[in-house]
C-alpha positions, 0 to 999 in steps of 0.5 A: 483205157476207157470203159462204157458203162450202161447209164450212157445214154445214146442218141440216134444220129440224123441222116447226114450226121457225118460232114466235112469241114471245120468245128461246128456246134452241133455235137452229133457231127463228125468233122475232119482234120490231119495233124504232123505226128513226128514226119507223118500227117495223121488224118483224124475224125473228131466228134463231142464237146470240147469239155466231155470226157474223152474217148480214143477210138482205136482202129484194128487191121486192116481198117480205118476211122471209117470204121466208127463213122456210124457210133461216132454220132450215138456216143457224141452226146456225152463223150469227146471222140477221137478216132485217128486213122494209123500210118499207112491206113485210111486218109493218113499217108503212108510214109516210105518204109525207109522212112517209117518202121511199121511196128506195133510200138510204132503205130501205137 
């Protein structure tokens, strides 16, 4: 679990802050990538340097990654983030029910 303490510094984001595509050097970007998680391909938003700590930016129900589209660029200064949408919600397929049991266990 990540705790944030109050010397982060944050930076303002710049209009447009927010593309698609690969890696880029300016950390104030978010750029977008899927990655195979067992049979499911999970959609994932990714902003900070490769080097910084690491924050996992989980979503709650019934949103999205889409829903730190905005903090993303503030804490992107000092942190490496990661913001997954889960199986069934935002850009990432929902599998047949058959095929995936939605579970908490199994969504976490």
């Amino acid at each position: 679990m990540c705790a944030l303490t109050s010397s982060v510094v944050i930076a303002a984001p710049r209009s447009g802050d927010e593309v698609r595509g690969g890696a880029t050097d300016n950390a104030f970007r978010t750029t977008f990538h899927t990655q195979k998680v067992g049979e499911v391909e999970v959609f994932y938003r990714e902003a900070g340097p490769k080097d910084a700590p690491v924050i996992l930016l989980l979503h709650g129900f019934p949103t999205s990654s889409h829903m730190f589209r905005n903090l993303m660029p503030l804490l992107a200064t000092q942190y490496r983030l990661i913001a997954p949408d889960l199986p069934g919600f935002g850009n990432t397929k929902a599998p047949p029910r058959g095929q995936f049991d939605y579970t908490f266990e199994n969504l976490y």
